[in-house]
Biopython code that builds the backbone (N, CA, C, O; Angstrom):
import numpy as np
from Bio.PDB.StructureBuilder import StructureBuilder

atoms = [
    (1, "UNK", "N", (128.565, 284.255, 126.760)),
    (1, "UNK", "CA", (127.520, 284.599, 127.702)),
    (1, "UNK", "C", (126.183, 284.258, 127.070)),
    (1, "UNK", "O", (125.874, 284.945, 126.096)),
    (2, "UNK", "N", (125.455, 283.441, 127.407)),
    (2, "UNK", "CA", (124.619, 283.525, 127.630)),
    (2, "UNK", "C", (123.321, 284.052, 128.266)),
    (2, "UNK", "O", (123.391, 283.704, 129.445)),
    (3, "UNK", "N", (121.760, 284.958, 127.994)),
    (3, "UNK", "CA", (120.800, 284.940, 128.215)),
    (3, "UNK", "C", (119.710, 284.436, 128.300)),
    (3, "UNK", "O", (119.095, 284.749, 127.281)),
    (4, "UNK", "N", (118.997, 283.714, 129.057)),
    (4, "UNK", "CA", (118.009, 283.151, 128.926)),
    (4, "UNK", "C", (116.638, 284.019, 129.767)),
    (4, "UNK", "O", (116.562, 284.879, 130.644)),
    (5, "UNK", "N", (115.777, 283.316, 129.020)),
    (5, "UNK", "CA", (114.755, 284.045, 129.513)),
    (5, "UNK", "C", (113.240, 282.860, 129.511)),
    (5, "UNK", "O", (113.077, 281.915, 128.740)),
    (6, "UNK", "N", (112.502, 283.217, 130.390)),
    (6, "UNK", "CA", (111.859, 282.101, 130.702)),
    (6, "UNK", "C", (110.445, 282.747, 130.839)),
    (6, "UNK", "O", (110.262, 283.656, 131.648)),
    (7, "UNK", "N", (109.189, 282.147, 129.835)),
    (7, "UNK", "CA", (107.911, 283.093, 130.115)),
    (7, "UNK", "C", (106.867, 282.745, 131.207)),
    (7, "UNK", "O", (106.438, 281.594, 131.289)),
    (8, "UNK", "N", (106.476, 283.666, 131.997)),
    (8, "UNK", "CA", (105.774, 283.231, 132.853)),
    (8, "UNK", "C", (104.357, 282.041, 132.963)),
    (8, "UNK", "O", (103.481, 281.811, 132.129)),
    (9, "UNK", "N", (104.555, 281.524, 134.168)),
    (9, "UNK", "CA", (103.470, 279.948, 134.021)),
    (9, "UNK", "C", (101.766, 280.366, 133.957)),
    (9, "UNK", "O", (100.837, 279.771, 133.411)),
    (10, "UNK", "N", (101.795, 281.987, 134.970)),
    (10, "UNK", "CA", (100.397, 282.680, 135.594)),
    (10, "UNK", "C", (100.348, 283.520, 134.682)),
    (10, "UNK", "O", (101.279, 284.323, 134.609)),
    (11, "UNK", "N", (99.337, 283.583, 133.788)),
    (11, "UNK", "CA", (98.515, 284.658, 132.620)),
    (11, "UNK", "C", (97.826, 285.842, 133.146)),
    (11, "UNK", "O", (97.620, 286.778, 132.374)),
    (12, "UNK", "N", (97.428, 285.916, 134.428)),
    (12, "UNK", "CA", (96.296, 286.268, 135.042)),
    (12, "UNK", "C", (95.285, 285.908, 134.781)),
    (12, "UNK", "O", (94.454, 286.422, 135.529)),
    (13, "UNK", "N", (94.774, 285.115, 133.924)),
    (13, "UNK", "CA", (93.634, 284.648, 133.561)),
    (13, "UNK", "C", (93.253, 284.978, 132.413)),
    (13, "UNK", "O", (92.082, 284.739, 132.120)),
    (14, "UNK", "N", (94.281, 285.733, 131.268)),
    (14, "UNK", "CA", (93.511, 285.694, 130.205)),
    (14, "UNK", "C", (94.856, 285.132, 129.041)),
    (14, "UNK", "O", (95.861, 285.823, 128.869)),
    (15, "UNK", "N", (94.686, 284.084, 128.485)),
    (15, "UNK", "CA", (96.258, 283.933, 128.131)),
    (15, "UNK", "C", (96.701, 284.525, 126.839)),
    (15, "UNK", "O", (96.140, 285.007, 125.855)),
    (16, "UNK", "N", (98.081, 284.273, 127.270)),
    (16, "UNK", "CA", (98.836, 284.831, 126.200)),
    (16, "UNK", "C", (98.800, 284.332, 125.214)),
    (16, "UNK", "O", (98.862, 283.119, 125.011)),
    (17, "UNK", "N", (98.630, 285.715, 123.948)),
    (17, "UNK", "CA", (99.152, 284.902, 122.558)),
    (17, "UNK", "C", (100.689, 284.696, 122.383)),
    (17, "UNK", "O", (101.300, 283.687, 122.030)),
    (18, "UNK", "N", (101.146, 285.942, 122.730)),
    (18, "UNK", "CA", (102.698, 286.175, 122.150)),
    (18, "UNK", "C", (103.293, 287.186, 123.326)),
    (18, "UNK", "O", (102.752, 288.014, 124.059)),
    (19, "UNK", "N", (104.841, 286.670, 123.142)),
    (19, "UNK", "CA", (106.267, 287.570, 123.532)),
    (19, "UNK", "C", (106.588, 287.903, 122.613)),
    (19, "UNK", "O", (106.383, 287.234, 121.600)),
    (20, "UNK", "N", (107.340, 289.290, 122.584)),
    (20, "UNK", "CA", (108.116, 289.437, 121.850)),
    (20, "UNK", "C", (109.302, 289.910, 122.738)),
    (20, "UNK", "O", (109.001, 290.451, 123.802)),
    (21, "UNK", "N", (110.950, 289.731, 122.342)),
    (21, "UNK", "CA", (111.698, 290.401, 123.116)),
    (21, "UNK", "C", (112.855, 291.497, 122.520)),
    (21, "UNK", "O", (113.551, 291.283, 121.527)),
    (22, "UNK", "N", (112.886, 292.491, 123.202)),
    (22, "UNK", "CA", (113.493, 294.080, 122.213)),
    (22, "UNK", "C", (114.570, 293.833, 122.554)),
    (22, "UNK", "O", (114.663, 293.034, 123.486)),
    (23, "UNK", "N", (115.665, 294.324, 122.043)),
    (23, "UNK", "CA", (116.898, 294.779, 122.202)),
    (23, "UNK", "C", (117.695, 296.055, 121.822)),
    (23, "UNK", "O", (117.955, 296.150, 120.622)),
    (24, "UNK", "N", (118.132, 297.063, 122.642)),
    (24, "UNK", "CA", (118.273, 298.090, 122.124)),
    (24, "UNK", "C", (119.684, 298.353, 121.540)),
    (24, "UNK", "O", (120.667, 298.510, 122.265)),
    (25, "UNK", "N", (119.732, 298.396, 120.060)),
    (25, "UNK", "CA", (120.638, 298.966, 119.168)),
    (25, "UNK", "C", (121.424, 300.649, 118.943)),
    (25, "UNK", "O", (122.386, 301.083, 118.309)),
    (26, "UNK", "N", (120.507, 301.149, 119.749)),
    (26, "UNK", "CA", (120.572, 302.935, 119.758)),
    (26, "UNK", "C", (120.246, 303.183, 120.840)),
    (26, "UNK", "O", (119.885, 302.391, 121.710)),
    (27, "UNK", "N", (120.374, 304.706, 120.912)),
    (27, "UNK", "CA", (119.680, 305.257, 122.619)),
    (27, "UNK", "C", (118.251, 305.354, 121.930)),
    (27, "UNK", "O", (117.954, 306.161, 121.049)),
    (28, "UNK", "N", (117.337, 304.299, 122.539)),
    (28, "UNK", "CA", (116.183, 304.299, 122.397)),
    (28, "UNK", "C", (115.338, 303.880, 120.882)),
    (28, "UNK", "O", (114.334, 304.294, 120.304)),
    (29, "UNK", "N", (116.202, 303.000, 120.676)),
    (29, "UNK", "CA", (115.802, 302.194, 119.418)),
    (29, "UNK", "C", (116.182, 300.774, 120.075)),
    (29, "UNK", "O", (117.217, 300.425, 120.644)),
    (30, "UNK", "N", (114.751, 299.931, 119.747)),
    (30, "UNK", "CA", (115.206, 298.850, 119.988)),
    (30, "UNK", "C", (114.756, 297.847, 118.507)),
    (30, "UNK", "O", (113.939, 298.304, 117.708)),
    (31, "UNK", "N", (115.288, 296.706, 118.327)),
    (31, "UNK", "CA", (114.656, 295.780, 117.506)),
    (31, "UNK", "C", (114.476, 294.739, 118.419)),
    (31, "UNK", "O", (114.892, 294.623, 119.571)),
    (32, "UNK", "N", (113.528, 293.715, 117.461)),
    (32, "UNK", "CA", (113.025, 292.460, 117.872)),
    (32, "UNK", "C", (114.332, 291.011, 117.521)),
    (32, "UNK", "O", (115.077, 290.812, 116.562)),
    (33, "UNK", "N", (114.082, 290.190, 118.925)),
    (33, "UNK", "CA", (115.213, 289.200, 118.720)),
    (33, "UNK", "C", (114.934, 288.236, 118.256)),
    (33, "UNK", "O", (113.720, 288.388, 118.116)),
    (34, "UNK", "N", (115.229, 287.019, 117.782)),
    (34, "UNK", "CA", (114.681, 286.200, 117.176)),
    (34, "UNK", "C", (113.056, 286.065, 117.174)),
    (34, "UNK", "O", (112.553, 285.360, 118.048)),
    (35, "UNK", "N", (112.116, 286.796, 116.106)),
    (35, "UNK", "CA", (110.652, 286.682, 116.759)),
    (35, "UNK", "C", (110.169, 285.814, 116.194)),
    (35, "UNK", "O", (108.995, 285.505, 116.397)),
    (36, "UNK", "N", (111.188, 284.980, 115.053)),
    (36, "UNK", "CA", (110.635, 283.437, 114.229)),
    (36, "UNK", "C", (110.084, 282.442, 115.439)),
    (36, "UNK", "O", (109.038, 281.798, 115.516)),
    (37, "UNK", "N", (111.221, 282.573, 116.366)),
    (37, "UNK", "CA", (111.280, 282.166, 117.946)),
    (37, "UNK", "C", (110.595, 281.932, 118.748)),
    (37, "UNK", "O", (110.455, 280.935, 119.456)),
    (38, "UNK", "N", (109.856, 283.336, 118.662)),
    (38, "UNK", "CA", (109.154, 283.369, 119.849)),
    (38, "UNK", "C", (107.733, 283.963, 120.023)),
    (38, "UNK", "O", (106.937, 283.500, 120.840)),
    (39, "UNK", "N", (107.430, 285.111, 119.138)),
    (39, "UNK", "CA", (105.910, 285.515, 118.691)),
    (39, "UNK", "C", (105.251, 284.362, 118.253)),
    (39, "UNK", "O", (105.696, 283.608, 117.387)),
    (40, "UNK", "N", (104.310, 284.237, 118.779)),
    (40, "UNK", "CA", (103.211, 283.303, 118.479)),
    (40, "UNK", "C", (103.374, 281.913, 118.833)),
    (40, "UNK", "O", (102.326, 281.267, 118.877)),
    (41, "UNK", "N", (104.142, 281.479, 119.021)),
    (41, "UNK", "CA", (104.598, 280.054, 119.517)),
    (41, "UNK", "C", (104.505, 280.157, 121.128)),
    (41, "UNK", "O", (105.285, 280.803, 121.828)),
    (42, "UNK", "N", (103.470, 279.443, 121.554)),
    (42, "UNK", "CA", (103.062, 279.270, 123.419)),
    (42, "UNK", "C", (103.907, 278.693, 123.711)),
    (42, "UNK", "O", (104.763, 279.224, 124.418)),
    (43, "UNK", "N", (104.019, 277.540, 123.351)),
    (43, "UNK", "CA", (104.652, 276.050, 123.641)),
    (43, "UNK", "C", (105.935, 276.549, 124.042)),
    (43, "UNK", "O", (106.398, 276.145, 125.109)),
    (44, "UNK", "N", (106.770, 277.612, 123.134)),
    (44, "UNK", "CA", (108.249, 277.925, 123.178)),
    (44, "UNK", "C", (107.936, 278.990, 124.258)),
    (44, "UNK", "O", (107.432, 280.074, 123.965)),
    (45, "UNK", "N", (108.202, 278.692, 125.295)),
    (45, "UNK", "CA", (108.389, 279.440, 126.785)),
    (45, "UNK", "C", (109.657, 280.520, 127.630)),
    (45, "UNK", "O", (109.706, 281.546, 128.308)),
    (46, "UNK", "N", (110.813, 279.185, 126.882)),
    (46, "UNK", "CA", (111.794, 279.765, 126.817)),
    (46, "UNK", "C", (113.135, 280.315, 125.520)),
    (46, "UNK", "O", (113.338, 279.588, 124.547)),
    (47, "UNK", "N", (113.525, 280.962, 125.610)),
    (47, "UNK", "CA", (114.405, 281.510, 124.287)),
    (47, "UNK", "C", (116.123, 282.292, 125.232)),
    (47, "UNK", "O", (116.243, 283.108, 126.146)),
    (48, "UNK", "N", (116.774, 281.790, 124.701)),
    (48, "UNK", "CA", (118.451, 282.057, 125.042)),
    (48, "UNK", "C", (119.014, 283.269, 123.854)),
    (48, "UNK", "O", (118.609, 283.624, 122.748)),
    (49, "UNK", "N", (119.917, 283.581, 124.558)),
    (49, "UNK", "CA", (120.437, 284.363, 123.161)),
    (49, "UNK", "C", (121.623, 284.366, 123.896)),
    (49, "UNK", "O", (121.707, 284.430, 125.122)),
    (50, "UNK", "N", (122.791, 284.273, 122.868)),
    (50, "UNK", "CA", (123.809, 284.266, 123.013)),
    (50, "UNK", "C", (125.138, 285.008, 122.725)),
    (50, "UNK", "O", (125.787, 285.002, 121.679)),
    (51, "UNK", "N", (125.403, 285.661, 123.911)),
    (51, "UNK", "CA", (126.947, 287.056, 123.623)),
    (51, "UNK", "C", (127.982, 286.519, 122.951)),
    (51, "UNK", "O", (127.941, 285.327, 123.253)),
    (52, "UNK", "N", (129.110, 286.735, 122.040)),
    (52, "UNK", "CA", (130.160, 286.483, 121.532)),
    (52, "UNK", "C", (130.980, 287.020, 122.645)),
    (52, "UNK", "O", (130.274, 287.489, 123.537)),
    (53, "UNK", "N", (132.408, 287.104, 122.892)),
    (53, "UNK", "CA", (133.164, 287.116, 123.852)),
    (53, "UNK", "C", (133.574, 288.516, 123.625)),
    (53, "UNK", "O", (133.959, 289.259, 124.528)),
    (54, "UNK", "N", (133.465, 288.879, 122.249)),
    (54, "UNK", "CA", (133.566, 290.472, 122.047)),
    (54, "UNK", "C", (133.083, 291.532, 122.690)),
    (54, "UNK", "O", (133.464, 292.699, 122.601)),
    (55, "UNK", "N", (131.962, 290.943, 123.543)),
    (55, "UNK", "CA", (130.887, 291.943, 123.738)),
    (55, "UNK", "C", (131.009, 292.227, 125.596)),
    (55, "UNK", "O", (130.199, 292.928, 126.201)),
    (56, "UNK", "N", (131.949, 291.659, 126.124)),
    (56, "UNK", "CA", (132.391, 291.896, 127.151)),
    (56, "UNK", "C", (132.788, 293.161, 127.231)),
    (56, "UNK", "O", (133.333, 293.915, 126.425)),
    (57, "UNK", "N", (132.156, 293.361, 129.171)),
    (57, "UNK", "CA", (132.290, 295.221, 128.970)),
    (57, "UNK", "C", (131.362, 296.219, 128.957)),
    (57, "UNK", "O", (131.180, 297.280, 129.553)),
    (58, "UNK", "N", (130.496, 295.179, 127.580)),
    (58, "UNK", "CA", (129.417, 296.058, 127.022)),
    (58, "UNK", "C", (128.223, 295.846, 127.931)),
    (58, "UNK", "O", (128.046, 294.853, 128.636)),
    (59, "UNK", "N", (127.030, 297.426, 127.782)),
    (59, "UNK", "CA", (125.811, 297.247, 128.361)),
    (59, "UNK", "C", (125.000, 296.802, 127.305)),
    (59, "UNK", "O", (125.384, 296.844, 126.136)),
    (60, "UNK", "N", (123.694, 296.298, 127.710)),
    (60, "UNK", "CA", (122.630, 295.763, 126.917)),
    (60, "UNK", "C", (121.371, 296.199, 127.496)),
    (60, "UNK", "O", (121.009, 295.866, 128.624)),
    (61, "UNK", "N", (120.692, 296.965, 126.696)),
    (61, "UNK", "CA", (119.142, 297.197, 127.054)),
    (61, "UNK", "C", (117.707, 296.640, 126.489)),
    (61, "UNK", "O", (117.147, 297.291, 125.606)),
    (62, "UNK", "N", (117.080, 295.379, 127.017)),
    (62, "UNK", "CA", (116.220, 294.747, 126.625)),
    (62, "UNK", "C", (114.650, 295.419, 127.231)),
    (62, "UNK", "O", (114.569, 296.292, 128.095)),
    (63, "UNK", "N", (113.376, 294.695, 126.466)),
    (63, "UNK", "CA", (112.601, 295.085, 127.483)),
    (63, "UNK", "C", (111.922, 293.519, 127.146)),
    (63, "UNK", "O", (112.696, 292.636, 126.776)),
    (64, "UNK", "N", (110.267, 293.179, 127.307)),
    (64, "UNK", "CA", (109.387, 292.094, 126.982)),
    (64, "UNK", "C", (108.274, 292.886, 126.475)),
    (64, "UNK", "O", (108.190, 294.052, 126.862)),
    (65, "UNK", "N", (107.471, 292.456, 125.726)),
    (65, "UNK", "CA", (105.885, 292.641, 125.713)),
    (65, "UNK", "C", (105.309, 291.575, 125.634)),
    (65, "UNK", "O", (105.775, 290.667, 124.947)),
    (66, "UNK", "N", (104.321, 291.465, 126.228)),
    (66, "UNK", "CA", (103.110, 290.098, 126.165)),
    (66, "UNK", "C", (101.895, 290.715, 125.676)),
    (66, "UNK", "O", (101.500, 291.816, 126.059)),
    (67, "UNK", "N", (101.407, 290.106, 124.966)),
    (67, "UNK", "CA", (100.004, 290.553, 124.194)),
    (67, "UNK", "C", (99.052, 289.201, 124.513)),
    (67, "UNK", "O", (99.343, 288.009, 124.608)),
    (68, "UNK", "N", (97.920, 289.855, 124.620)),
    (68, "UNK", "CA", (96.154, 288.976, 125.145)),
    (68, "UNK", "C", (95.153, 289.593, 124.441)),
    (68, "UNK", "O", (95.043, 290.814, 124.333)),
    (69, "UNK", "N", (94.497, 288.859, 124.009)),
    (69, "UNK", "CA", (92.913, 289.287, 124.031)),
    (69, "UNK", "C", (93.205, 290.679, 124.467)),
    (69, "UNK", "O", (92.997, 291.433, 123.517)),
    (70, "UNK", "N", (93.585, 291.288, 125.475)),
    (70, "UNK", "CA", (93.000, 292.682, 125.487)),
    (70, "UNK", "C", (93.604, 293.891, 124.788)),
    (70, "UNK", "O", (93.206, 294.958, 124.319)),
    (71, "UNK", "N", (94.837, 293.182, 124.949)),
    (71, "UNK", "CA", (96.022, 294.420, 124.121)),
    (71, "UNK", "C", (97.747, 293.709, 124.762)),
    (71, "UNK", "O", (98.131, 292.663, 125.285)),
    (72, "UNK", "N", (98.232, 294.744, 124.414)),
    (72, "UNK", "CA", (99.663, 294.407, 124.938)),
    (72, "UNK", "C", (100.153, 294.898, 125.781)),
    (72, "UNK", "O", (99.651, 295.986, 126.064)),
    (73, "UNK", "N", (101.339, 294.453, 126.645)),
    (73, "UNK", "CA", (102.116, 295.444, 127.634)),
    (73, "UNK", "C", (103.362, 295.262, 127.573)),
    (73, "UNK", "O", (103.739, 294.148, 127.210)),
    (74, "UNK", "N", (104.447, 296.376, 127.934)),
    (74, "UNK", "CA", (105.920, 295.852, 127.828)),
    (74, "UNK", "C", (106.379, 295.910, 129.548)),
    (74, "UNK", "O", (105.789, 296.421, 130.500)),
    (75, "UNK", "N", (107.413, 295.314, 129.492)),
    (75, "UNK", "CA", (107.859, 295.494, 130.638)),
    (75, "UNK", "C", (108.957, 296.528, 131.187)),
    (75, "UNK", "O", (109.486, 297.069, 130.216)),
    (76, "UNK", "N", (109.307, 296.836, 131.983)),
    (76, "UNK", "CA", (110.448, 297.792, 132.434)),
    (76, "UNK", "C", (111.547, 297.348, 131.846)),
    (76, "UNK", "O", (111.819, 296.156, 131.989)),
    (77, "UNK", "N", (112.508, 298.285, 130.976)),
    (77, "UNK", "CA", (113.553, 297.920, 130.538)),
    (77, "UNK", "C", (114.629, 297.445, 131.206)),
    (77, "UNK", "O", (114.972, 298.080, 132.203)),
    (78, "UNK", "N", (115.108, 296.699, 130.970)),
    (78, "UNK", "CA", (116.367, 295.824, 131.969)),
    (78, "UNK", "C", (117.629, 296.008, 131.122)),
    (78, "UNK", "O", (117.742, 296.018, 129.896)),
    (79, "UNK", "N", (118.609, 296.160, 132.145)),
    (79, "UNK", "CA", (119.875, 296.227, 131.792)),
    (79, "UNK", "C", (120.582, 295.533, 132.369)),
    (79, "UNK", "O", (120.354, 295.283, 133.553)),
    (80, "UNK", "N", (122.093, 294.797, 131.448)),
    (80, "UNK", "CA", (122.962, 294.024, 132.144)),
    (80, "UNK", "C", (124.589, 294.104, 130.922)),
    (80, "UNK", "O", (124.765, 294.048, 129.705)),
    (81, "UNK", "N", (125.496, 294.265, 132.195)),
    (81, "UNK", "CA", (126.642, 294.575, 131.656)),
    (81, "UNK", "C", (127.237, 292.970, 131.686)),
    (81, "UNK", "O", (127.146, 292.273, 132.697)),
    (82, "UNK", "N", (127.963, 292.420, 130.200)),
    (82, "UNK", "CA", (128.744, 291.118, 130.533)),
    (82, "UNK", "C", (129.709, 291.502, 131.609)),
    (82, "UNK", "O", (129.949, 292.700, 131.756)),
    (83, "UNK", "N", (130.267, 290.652, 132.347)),
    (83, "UNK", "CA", (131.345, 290.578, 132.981)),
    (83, "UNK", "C", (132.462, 289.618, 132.121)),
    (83, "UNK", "O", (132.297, 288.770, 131.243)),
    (84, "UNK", "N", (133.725, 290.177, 132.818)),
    (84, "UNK", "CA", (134.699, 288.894, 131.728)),
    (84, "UNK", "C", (134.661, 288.033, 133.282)),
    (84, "UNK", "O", (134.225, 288.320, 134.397)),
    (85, "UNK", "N", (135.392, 286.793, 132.667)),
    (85, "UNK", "CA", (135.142, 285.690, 133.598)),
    (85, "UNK", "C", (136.347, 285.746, 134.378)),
    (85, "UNK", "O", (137.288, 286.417, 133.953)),
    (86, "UNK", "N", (136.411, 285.299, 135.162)),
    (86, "UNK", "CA", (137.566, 285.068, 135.956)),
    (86, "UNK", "C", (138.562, 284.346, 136.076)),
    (86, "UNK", "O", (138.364, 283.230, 136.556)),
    (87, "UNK", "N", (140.273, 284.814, 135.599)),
    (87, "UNK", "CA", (141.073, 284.029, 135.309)),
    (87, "UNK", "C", (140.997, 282.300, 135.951)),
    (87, "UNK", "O", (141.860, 281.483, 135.629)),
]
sb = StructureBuilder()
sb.init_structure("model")
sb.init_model(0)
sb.init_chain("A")
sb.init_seg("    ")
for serial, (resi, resn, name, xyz) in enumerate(atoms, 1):
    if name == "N":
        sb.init_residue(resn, " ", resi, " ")
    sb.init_atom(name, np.array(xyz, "f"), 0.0, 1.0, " ", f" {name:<3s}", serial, name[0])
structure = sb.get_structure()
């Protein structure tokens, strides 16, 4: 399984320095996913991450933050369960 994730084209007008993207390891612990990746690099828009087949079943709780000139914000945490595939 694959995730991809794709950063938005509209800044509102003040642009972005950086994404970073969380992943939660605990109830309410998250770490950062590849941020060699993806903090600070504009150009890199998009970033994948990729499930092992083990992980079918399992839930996953991510969130985003984007940081500007003014400060940062995260986004609403998202969740998604793999599905196994279909014989």
């Amino acid at each position: 399984m694959v995730l991809a994730w794709l950063a938005p084209n509209i800044t509102g007008g003040c642009p972005i320095k950086s994404y970073s993207i969380y992943k939660e390891i605990s109830p309410s612990s998250y770490v950062s996913v590849d941020p060699e990746l993806v903090n600070n690099i504009i150009e890199l828009r998009q970033h994948t991450l990729t499930f092992p087949a083990e992980d079918t079943g399992k839930t996953f709780n991510f969130y985003i933050t984007a940081e500007n000139l003014l400060g940062s914000i995260a986004s609403p945490i998202f969740s998604f369960t793999l599905a196994a595939v279909p014989d």
